[in-house]
C-alpha positions as semicolon CSV with decimal commas, in nm:
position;residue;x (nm);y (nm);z (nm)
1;X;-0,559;2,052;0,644
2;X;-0,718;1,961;0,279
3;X;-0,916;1,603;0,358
4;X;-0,631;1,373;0,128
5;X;-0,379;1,479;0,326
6;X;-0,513;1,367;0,646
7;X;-0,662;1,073;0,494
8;X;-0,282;1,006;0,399
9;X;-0,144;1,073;0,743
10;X;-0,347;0,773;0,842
11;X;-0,253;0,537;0,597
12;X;0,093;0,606;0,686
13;X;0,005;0,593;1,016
14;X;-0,185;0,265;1,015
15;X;0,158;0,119;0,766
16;X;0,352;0,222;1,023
17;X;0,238;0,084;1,327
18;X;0,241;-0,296;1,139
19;X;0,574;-0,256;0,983
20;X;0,662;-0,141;1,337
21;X;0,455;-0,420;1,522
22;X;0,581;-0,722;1,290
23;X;0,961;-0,573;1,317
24;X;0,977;-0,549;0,915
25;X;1,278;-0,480;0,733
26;X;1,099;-0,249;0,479
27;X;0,841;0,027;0,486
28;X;0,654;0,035;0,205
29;X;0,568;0,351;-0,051
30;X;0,257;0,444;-0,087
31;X;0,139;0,558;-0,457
32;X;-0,152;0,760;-0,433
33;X;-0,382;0,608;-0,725
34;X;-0,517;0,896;-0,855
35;X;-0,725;0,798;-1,177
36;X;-1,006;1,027;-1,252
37;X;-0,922;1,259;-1,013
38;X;-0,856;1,605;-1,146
39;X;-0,555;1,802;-0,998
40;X;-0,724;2,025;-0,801
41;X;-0,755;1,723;-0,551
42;X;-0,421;1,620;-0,634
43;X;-0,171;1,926;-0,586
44;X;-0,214;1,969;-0,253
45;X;-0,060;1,620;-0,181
46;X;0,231;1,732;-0,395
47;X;0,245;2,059;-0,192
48;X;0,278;1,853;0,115
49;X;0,557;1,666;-0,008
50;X;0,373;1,310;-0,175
51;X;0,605;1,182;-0,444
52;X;0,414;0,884;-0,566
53;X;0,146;0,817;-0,761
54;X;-0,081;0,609;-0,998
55;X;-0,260;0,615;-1,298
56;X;-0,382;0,339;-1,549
57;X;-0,475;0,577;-1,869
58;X;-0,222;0,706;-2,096
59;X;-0,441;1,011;-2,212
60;X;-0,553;1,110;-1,881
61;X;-0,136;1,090;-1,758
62;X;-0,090;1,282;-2,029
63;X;-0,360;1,588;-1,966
64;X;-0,299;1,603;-1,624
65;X;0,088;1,523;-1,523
66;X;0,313;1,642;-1,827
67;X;0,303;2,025;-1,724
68;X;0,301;1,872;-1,371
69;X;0,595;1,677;-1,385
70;X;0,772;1,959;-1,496
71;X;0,685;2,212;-1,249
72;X;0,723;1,952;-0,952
73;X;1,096;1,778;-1,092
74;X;1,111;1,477;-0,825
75;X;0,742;1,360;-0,866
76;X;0,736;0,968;-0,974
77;X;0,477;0,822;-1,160
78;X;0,373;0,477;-1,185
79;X;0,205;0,328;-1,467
80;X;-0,044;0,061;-1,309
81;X;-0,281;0,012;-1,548
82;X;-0,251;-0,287;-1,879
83;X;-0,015;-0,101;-2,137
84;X;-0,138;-0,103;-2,465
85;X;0,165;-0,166;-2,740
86;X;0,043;0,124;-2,960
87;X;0,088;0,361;-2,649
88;X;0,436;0,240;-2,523
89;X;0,624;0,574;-2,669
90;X;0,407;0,797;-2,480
91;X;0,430;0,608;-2,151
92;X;0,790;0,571;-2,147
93;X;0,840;0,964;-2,196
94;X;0,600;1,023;-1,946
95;X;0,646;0,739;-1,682
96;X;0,925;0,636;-1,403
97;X;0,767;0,311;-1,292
98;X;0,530;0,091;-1,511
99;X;0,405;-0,215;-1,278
100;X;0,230;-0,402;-1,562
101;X;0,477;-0,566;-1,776
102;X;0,328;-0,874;-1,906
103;X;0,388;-1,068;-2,236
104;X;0,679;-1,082;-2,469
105;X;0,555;-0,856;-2,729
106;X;0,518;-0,556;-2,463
107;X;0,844;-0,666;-2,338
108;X;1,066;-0,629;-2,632
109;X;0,883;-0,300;-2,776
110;X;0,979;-0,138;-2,431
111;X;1,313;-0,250;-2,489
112;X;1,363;-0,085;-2,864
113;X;1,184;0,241;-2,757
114;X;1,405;0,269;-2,433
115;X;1,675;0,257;-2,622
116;X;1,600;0,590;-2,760
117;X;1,502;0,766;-2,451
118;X;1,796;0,836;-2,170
119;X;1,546;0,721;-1,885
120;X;1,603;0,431;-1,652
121;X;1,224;0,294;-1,642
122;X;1,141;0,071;-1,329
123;X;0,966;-0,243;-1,431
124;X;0,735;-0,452;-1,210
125;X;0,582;-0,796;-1,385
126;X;0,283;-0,872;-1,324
127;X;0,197;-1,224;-1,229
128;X;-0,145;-1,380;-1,262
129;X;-0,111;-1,520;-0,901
130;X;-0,455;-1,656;-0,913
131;X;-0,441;-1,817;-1,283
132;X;-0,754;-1,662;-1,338
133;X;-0,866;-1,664;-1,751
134;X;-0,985;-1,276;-1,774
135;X;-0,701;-1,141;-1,579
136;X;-0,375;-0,985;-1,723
137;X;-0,013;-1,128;-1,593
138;X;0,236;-1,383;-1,644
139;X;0,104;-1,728;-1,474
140;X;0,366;-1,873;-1,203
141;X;0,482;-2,164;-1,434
142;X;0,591;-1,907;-1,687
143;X;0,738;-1,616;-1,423
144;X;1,112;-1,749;-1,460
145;X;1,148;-1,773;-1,827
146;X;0,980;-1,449;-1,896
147;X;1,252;-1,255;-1,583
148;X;1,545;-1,424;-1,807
149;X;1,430;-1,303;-2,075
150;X;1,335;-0,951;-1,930
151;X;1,641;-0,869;-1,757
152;X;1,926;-1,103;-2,009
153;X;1,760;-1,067;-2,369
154;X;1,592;-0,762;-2,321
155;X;1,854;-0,583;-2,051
156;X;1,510;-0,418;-1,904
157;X;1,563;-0,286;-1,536
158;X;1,299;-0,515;-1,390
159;X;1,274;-0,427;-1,009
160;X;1,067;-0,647;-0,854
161;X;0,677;-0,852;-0,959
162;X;0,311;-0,710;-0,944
163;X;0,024;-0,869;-0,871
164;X;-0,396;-0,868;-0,835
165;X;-0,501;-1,103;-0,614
166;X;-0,879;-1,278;-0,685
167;X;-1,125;-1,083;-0,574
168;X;-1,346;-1,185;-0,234
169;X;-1,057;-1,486;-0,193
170;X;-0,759;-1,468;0,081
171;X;-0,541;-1,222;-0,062
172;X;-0,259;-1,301;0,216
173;X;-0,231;-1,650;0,020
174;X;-0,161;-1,486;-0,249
175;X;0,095;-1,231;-0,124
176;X;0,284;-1,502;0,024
177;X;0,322;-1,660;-0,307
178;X;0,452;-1,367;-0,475
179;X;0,654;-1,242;-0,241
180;X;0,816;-1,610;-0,302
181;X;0,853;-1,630;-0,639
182;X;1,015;-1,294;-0,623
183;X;1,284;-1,372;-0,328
184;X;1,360;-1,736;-0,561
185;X;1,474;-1,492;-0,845
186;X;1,648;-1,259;-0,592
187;X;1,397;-0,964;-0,638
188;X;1,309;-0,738;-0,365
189;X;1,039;-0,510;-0,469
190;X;0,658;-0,605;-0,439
191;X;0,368;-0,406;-0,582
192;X;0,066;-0,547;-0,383
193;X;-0,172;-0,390;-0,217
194;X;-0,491;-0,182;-0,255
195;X;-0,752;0,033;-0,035
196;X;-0,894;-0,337;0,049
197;X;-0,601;-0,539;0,136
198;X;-0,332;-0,291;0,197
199;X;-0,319;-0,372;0,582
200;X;-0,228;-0,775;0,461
201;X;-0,006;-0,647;0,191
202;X;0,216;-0,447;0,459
203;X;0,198;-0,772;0,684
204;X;0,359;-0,998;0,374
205;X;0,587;-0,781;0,265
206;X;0,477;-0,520;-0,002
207;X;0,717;-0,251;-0,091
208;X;0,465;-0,001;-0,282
209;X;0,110;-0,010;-0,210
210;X;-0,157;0,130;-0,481
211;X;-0,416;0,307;-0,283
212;X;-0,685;0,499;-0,424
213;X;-1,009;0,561;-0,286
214;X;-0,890;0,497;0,092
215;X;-0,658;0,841;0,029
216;X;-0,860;1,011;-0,271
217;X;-1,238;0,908;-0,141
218;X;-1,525;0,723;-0,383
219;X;-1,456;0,816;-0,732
220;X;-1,729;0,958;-0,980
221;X;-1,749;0,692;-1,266
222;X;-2,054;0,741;-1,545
């Protein structure tokens, strides 16, 4: 068995046994983060039957899951990384589920290029839980006037919020106050969760986790 798919196996595992343990209503999808990996390492996940995944570069998408996608029809991938506005056409052609949706501007551009495209994109915000200065994401004071405006002005299919919690802090605290601010505006779907937290994310309530390195081992970054 190629090493990612056993190193799958026992995330699943491991998800399984809490959602089982806590009595959860949900068990959460796994997206297989593969950035920088080349497919080589990836198709035999697809092979096996993996659906999800990740990647936070439009170019690299492009090169490596655009003959992909069409060759393996039911594959889903999930745009995770900031969107840049000059790159929206090419990510909404080539995406299912974009998790980082988070300022006006982005908002209404992905609104007059979906118009054009018969696709039924997936949106996750993404909330600056933390209020931290350098990170992307709507802050919480903000969250409810940017949804109305999402989902009423804009008509965008907005599934559920994103977040990244501050790194080397609690990241259950932060969880917990997503997965709040999502149930007050009736939302269901929670992107939280890495290779470092995923175990706390399953606890609070994470629908799709973003794991990387935990499935595809250490990356090689120059």
């Amino acid at each position: 068995m190629h090493k990612t798919i056993e190193q799958l196996d026992l995330v699943k595992k491991q998800v399984n046994e809490i959602v089982s343990k806590k009595q959860l209503k949900t068990n959460p999808k796994i997206i297989v983060v593969t950035k920088t990996f080349s497919l080589d390492k990836i198709i035999p996940l697809i092979e096996n039957g993996h659906i999800h995944y990740g990647e936070n570069k439009i170019q690299e998408a492009e090169d490596k899951w655009t003959d992909t996608k069409i060759k393996y029809k039911n594959l889903n991938l999930h745009m995770i990384g900031k969107l840049q506005t000059n790159k929206i056409k090419k990510a909404l052609n080539l995406f299912d589920y974009i998790h980082s949706l988070d300022n006006d501007k982005l908002a209404f551009k992905l609104f007059n290029y979906q118009k054009d495209i018969s696709k039924n994109i997936k949106y996750f915000i993404q909330v600056n839980v933390g209020d931290e200065k350098h990170k992307s994401g709507i802050p919480l004071n903000e969250l409810d006037k940017f949804y109305e405006y999402c989902i009423k002005e804009l008509t965008l299919n907005v599934i559920g919020l994103m977040c990244l919690p501050p790194i080397n802090l609690n990241s259950e605290k932060y969880f917990t106050l997503l997965k709040d601010s999502g149930l007050k505006l009736n939302l269901s779907e929670f992107s939280m969760g890495m290779s470092s937290d995923y175990k706390n994310a399953v606890s609070h309530g994470s629908t799709y986790l973003r794991i990387g390195t935990q499935i595809m081992g250490s990356r090689n970054i120059t």
